[in-house]
RODO-2510 file (C-alpha; in nm, 4 decimals, decimal comma):
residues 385
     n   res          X          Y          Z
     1     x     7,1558     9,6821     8,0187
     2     x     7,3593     9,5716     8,3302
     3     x     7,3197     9,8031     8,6466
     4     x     7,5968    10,0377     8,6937
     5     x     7,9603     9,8682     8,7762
     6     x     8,1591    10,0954     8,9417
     7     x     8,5669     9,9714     8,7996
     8     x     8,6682    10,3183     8,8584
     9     x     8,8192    10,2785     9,2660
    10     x     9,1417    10,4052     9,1302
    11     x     8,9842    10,7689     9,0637
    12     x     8,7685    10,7784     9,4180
    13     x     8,6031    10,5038     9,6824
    14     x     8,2755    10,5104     9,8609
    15     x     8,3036    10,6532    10,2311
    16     x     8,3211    10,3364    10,4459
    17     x     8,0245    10,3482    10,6973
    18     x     8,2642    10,2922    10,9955
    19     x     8,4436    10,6015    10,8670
    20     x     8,1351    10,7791    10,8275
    21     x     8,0013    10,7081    11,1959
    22     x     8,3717    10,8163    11,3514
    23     x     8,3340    11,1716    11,1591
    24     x     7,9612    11,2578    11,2460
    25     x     8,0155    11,3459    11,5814
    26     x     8,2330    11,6187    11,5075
    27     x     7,9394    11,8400    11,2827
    28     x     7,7153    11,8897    11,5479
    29     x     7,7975    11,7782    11,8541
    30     x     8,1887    11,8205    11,9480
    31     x     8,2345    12,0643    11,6474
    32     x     8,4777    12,3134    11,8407
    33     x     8,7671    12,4775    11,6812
    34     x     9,0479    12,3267    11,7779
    35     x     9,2445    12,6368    11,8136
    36     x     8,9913    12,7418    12,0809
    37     x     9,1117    12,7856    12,4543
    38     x     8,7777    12,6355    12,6156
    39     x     8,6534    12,3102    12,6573
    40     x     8,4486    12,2937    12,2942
    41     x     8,8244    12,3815    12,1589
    42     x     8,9868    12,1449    12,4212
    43     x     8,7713    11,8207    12,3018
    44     x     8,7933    11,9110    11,9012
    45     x     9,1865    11,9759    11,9576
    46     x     9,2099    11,6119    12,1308
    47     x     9,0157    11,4308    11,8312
    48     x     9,2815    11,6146    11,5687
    49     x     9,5574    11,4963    11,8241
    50     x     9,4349    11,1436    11,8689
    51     x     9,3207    11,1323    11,5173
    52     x     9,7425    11,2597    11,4331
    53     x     9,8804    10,9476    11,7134
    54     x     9,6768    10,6908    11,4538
    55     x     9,8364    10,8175    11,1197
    56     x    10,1380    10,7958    11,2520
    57     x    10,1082    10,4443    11,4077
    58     x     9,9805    10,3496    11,1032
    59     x    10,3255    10,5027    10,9395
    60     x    10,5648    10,4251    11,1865
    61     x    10,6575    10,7656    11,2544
    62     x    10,6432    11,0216    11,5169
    63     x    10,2831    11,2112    11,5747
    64     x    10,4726    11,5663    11,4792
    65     x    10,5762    11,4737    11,1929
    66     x    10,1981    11,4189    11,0365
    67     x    10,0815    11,7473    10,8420
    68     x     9,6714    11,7250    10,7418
    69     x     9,6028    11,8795    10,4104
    70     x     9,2863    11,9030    10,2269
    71     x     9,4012    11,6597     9,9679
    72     x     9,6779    11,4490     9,8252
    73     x     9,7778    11,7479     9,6120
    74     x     9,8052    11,9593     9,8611
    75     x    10,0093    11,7320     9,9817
    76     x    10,2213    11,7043     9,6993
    77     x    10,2329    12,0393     9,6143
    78     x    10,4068    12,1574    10,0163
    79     x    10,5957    11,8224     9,9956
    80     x    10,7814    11,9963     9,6197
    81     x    10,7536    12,3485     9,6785
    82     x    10,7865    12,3905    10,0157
    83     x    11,1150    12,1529    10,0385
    84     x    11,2497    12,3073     9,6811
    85     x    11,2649    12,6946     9,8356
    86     x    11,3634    12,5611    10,2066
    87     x    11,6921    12,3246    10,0172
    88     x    11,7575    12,6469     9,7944
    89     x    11,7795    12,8723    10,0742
    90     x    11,9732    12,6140    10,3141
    91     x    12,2425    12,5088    10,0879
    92     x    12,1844    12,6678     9,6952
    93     x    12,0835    12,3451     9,5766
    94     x    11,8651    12,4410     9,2535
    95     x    11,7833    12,1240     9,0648
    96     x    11,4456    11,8809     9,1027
    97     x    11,4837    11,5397     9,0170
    98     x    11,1407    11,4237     8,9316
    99     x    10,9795    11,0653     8,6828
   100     x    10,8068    11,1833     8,3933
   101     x    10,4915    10,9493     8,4655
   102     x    10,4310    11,1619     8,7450
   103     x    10,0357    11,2815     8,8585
   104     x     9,9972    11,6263     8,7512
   105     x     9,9974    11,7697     9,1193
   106     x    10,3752    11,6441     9,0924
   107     x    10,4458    11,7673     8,7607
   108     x    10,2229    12,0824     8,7234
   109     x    10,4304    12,1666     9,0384
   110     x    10,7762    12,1278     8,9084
   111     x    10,7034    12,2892     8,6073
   112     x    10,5721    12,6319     8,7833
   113     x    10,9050    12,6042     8,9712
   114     x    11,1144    12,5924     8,7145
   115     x    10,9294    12,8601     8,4731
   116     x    10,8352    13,1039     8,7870
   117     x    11,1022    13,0250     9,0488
   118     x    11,4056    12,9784     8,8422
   119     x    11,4886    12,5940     8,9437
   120     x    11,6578    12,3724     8,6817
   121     x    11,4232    11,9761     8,6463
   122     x    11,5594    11,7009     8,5263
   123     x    11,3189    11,4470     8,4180
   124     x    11,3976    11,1475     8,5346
   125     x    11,2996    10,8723     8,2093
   126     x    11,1134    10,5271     8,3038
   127     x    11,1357    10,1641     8,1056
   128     x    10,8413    10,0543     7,9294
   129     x    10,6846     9,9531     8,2082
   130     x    10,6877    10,3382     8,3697
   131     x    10,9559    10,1942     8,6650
   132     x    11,2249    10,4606     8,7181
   133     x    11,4954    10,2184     8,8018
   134     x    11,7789    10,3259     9,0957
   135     x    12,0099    10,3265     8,8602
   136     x    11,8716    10,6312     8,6909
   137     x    11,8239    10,8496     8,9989
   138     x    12,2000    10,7428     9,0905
   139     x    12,3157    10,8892     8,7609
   140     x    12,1422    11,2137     8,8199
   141     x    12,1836    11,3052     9,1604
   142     x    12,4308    11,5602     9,2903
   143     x    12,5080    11,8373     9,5492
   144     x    12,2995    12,0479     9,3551
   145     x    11,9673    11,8796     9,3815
   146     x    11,7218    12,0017     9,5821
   147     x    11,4870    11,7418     9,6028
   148     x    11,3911    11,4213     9,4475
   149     x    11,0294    11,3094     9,4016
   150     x    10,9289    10,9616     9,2405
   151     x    10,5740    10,8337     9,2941
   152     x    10,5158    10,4813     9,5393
   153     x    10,2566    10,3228     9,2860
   154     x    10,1461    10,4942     8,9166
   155     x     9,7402    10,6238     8,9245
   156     x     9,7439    10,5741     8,5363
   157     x     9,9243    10,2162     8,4866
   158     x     9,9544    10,0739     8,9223
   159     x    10,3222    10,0107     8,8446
   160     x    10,4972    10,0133     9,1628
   161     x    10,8379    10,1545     9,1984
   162     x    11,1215    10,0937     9,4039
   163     x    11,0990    10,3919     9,5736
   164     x    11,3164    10,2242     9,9038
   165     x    11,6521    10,1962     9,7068
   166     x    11,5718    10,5452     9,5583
   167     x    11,5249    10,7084     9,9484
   168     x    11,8601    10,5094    10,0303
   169     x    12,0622    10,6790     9,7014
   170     x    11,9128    10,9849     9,8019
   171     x    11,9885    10,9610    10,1623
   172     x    12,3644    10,8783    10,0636
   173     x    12,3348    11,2047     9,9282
   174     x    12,1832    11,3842    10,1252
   175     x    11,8714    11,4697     9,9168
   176     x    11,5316    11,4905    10,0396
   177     x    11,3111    11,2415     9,8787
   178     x    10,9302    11,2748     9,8229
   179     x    10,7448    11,0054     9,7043
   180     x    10,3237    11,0477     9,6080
   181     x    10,2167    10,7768     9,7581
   182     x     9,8272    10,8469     9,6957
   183     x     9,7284    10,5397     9,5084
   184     x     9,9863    10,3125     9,6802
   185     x     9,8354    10,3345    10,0367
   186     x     9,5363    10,1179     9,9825
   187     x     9,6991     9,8226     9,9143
   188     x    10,0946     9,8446     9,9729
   189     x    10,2778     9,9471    10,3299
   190     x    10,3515    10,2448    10,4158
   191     x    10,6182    10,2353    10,6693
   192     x    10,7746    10,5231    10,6781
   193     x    11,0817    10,4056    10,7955
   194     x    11,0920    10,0622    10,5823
   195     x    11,0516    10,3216    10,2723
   196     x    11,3162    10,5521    10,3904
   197     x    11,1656    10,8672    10,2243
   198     x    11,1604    11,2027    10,3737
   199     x    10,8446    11,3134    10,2437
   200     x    10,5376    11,1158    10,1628
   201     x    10,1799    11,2115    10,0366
   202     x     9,8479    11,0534    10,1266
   203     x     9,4664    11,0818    10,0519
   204     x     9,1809    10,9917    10,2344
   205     x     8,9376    10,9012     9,9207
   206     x     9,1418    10,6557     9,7787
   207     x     9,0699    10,3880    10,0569
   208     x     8,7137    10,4868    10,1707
   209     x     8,7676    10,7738    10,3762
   210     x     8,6452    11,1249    10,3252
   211     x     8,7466    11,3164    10,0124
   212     x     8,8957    11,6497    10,0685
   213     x     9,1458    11,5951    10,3415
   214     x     9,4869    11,4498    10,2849
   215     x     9,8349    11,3916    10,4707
   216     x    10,1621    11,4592    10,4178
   217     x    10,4467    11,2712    10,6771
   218     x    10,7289    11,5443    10,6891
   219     x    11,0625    11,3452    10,8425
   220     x    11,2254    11,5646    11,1777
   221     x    11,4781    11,7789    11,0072
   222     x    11,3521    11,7953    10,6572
   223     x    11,3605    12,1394    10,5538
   224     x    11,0090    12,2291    10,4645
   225     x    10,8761    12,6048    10,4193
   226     x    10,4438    12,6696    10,4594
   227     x    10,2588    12,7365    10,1472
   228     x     9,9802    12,8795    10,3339
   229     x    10,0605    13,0770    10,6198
   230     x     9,8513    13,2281    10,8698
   231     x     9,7944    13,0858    11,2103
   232     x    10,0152    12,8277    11,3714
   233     x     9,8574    12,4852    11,3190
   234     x    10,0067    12,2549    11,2256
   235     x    10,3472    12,2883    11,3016
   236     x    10,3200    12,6023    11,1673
   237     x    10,3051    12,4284    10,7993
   238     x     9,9628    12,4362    10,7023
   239     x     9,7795    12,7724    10,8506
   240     x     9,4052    12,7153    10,8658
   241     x     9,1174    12,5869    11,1029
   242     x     9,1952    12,2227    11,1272
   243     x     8,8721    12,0571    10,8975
   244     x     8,8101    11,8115    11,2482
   245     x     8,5581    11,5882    11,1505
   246     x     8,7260    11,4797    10,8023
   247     x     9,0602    11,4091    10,9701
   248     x     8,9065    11,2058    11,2256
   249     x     8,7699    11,0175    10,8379
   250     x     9,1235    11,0143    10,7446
   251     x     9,2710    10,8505    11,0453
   252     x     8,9643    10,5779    11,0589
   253     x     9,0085    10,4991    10,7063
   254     x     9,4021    10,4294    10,7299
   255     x     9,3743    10,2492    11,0194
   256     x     9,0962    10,0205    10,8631
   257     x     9,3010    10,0056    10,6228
   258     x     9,6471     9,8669    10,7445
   259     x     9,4384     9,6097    10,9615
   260     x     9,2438     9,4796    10,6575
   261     x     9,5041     9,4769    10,3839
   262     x     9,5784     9,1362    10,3583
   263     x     9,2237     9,0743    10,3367
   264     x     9,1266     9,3694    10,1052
   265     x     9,4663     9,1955     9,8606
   266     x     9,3104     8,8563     9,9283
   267     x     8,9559     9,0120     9,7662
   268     x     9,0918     9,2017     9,4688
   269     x     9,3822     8,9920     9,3119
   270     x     9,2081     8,7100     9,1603
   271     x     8,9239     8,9373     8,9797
   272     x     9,2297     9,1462     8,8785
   273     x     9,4349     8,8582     8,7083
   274     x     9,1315     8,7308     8,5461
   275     x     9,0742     9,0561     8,3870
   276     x     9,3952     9,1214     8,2788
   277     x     9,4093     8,7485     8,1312
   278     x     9,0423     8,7486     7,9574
   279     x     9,1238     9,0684     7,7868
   280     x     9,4757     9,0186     7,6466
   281     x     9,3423     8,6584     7,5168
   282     x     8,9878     8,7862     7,3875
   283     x     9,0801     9,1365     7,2496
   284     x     9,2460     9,1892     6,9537
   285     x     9,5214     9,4592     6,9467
   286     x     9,5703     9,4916     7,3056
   287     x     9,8043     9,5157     7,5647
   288     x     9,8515     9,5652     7,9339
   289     x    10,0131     9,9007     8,0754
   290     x    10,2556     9,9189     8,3601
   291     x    10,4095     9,6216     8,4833
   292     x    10,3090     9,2940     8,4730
   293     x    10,3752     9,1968     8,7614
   294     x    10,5353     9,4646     9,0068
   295     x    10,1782     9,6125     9,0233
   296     x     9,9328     9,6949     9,2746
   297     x     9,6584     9,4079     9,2846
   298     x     9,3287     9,6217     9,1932
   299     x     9,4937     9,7988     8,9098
   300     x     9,4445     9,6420     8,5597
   301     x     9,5634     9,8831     8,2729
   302     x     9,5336     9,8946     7,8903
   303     x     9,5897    10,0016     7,5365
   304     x     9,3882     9,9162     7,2514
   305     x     9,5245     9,9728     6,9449
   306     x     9,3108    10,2301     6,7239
   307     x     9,0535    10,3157     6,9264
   308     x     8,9318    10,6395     7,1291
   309     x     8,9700    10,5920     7,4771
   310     x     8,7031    10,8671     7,5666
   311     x     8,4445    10,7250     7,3458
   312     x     8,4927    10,4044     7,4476
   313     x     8,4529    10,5062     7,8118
   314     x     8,1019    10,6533     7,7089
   315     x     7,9930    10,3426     7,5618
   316     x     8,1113    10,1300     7,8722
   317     x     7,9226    10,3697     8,0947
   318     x     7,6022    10,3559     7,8440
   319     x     7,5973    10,0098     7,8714
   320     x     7,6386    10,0133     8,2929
   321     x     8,0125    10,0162     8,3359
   322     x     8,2122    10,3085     8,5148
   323     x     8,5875    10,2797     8,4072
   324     x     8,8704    10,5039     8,3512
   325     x     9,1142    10,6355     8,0838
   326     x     9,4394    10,6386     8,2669
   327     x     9,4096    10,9175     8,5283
   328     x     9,0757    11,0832     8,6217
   329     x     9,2571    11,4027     8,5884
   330     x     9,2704    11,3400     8,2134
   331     x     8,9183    11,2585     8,1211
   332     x     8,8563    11,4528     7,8544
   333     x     9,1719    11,5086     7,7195
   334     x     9,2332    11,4819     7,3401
   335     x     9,5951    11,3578     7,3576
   336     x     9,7886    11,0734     7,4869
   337     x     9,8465    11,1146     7,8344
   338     x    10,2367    11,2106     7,9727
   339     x    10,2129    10,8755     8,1439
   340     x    10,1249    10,7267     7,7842
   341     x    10,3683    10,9359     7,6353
   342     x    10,6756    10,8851     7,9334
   343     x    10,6146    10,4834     7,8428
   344     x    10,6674    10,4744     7,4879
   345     x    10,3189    10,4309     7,3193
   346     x    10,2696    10,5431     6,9527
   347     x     9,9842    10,7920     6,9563
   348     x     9,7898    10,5395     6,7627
   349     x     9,7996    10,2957     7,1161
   350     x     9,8491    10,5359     7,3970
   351     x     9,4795    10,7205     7,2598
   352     x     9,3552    10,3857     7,3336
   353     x     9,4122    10,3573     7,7063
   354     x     9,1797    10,1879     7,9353
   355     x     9,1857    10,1572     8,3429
   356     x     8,9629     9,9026     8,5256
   357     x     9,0376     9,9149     8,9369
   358     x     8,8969     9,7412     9,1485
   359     x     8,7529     9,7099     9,5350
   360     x     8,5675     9,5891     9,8160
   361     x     8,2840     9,5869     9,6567
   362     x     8,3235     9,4426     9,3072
   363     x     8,2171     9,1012     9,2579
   364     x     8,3147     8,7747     9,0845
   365     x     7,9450     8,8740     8,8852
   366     x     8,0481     9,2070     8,7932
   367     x     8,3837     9,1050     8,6665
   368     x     8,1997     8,8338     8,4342
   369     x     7,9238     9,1233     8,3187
   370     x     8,2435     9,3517     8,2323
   371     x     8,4428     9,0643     8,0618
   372     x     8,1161     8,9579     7,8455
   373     x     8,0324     9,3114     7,7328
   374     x     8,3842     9,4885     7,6912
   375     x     8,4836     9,2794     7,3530
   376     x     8,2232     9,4379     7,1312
   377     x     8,2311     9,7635     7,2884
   378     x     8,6061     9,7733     7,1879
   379     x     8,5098     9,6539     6,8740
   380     x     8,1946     9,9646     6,8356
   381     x     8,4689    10,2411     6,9733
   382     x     8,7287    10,1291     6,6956
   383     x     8,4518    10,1247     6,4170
   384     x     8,3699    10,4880     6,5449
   385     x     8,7110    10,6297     6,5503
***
């Protein structure tokens, strides 16, 4: 038996120690509330401030128009719901636009605004690959629609979409688009104004900040209602004692990370192809997820034909190997996921679903130890099934 592999960065990351050294200060030592009028107050206010100037230099956007959350979902949730009621109320709009291989936060969302708050969804259909293409969003967009929300980069299958010609059909229209861009900010830019969106979602965990504390960017003029109201921070958006010392993590991490992602890319794309090569040559019956290409470079994906996915995951992990099937959210779950489902795969493939992601610290070594051992694992989980 190997010593454990973590292939699971896709799910969470480690806490970078620089990250970790920014946010301990601000337990102990300056760990005012920012709301406070007196100095204590004063100096935990001006890390949430500074900490707000770095996210959005790291976005290309204005500081008031960063929102800290406690998570990407959060995120995602005051992005949909809070933009869904605001459009309703401005101008009667009552239709979402949303891609069906969206993360639950996105979907679960939609859904209870459609069965609890009357809106009509129309779910937006993606290729094979799990791309919703322009063209589709151009079809279904009208004066009636609300919002639009189509995710950056999938969590299950690390297809990236082209979620700039989607803002610019939107913003012909007049639309508010959100995109979850939770997995895509670790390796891909997020300019905000490159992108074009209107609303964009962010987590900390996903490139080796804190978990627990997230961002959404909220453009100037977006309508946008709170979710949880109480006191005024944030903008009034999010009510709540700032969490100081994690978004101080958040701000460290992103900026780490949009200085180092050339680097980080440089680290993770070679392991990647060799992965996705050695397995589609070695492995009988399989097949990559998501786009071959248009991908992010960490994020190898795949179906094996006949074969539990969950069991197969407890025999990689038995033998030292942490991996995924499809989206963390879904461990556990008997049936195909809706990403499975949205691109097309037969029950008897999309059980069969594998994710291996990668990071800073995965080595040409542990790639070889995964490669050597996964064949006859895949071989033991289809056996079992």
């Amino acid at each position: 038996m190997v010593d454990h592999i973590y292939l699971d960065y896709a799910a969470t990351t480690p806490v970078d120690p620089r990250v970790l050294n920014a946010m301990l200060p601000y337990f102990n030592e300056t760990f005012g509330n920012p709301s406070s009028v007196h100095s204590y107050g004063q100096q935990a206010e001006a890390a949430v401030e500074s900490a707000r100037e770095t996210v959005a230099a790291a976005l290309n956007c204005r500081p008031d128009e960063i929102v800290f959350t406690s998570c990407g979902s959060e995120s995602d949730n005051l992005a949909i719901r809070g933009t869904a009621l605001a459009m309703r109320e401005k101008t009667g709009a009552n239709w979402i636009l949303v891609s069906r291989a969206e993360h639950p936060a996105v979907s679960k969302t939609v859904e209870q605004l459609e069965r609890h708050y009357g809106f009509q969804v129309e779910w937006l259909e993606t290729d094979g690959a799990g791309t919703v293409s322009p063209e589709t969003v151009k079809k279904a967009i009208c004066k009636d629609t609300a919002i639009v929300s189509v995710m950056y980069a999938n969590n299950e299958i690390g297809t990236v979409n082209p979620v700039a010609d989607i803002a610019a059909i939107c913003r012909a229209h007049h639309v508010p688009f959100h995109t979850d861009a939770v997995q895509a900010a670790a390796y891909l830019p997020v300019d905000a104004q490159s992108l074009g969106v209107d609303l964009m979602s962010l987590g900390a965990h996903k490139f080796y900040g804190p978990k627990g504390v997230g961002v959404i960017y909220v453009r100037k003029s977006t309508p946008i209602f709170p979710l949880q109201t109480g006191g005024g921070q944030e903008s009034g958006l999010r009510a709540g004692t700032q969490n100081v010392p994690y978004i101080v993590g958040f701000a460290e991490a992103l900026r780490f990370t949009a200085e180092e992602r050339a680097q980080r890319i440089a680290h993770v794309r070679p392991l990647h192809d060799r992965i996705i090569g050695t397995i589609l040559e070695e492995i009988p019956d399989s097949r990559l997820t998501g786009h071959p290409i248009t991908r992010l470079p960490n994020h190898s994906s795949f179906a094996f034909k006949s074969t539990d996915g969950n069991l197969l995951l407890t025999l990689l992990d038995a033998a030292g190997f942490a991996c995924s099937s499809g989206s963390a959210c879904k461990t556990g779950n008997p049936e195909p996921s809706e990403v499975m489902n949205a691109i097309g795969l037969s029950r008897e493939w999309g059980l069969g679903s594998l994710r291996v992601t990668l990071g800073a610290g995965t080595t040409p070594a542990d790639v070889d130890a995964f490669l050597k051992a996964l064949p006859e694992l895949v071989k033991k989980a289809r056996a079992l099934s």
